[in-house]
N, C-alpha and C positions, 0 to 999 in steps of 0.2 A: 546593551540591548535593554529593552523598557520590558520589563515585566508584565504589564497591562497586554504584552501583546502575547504572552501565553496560556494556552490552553492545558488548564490540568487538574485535577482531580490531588486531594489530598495527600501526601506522599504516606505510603505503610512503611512503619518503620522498620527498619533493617538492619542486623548486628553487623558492627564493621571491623569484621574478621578476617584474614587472609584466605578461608576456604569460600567455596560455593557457594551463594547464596540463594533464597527461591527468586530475586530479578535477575543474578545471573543466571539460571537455569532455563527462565521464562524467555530471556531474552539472546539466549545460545539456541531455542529451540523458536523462535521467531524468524531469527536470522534464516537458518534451517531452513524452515516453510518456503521462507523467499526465495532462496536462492534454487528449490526444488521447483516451485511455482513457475517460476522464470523458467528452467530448464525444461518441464513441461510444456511447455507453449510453444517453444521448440521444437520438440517431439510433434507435436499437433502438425504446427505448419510443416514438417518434411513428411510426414506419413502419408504410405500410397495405399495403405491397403485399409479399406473402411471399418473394419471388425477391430484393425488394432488401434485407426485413431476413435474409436470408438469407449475401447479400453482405456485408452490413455487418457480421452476427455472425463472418464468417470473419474481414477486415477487424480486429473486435475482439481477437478471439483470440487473431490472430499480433502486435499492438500490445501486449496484455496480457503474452503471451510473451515480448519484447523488455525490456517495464518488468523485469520480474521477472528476465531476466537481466543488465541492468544493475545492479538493484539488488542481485544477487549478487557482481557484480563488484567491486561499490563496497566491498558488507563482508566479504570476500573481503582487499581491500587495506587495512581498516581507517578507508576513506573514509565510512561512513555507521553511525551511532552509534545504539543503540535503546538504553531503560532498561529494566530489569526490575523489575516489580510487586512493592509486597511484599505477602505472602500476607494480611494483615489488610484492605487496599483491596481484594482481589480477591474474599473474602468478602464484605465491603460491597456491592459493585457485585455482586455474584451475589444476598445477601439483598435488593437493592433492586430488581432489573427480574425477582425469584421473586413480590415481592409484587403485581408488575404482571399479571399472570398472570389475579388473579380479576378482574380491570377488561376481560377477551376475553369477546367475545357468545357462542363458544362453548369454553367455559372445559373444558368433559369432552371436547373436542378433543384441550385441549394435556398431559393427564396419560399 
């Protein structure tokens, strides 16, 4: 894989020790978020009674807030790495779910 194609912020250095470190910590309590996050929305969609999905959507909110600012954190310190699209895939993936479009029941909706 071509390096040019990552997205990342300068790595902080980290002792390479057999114990815990703070990107393992960062990134044990990321996971976390997600997988809580996920489970949340969950929760959301079966909920009958308005007061509890109400609860649950704050619940959500402030969990999604926390994801998101650890995962700032992380690329912040160069701990969590994205790629960048090249603009040829990106055209693809746009003229492929454009053609998906006429397959909507109500297709003069979506223009």
């Amino acid at each position: 894989m071509n390096n040019q194609n990552k997205i990342q912020n300068p790595k902080t250095p980290i002792p390479q020790t057999p114990e815990m470190n703070e990107r393992d910590f960062l990134n044990d309590m990321l996971a976390t978020e997600k997988y809580m996050t996920d489970s949340y929305c969950t929760a959301l969609n079966e909920a009958s009674h308005q007061a509890l999905y109400q609860d649950i959507q704050n619940v959500f909110n402030e969990t999604q807030n926390c994801q998101r600012q650890l995962y700032n954190l992380m690329f912040q310190k160069g701990w969590y790495k994205i790629e960048a699209s090249e603009q040829q895939k990106l055209q693809q993936s746009y003229q492929q779910f454009q053609g998906y479009t006429s397959q909507f029941p109500y297709n003069n909706m979506t223009q």
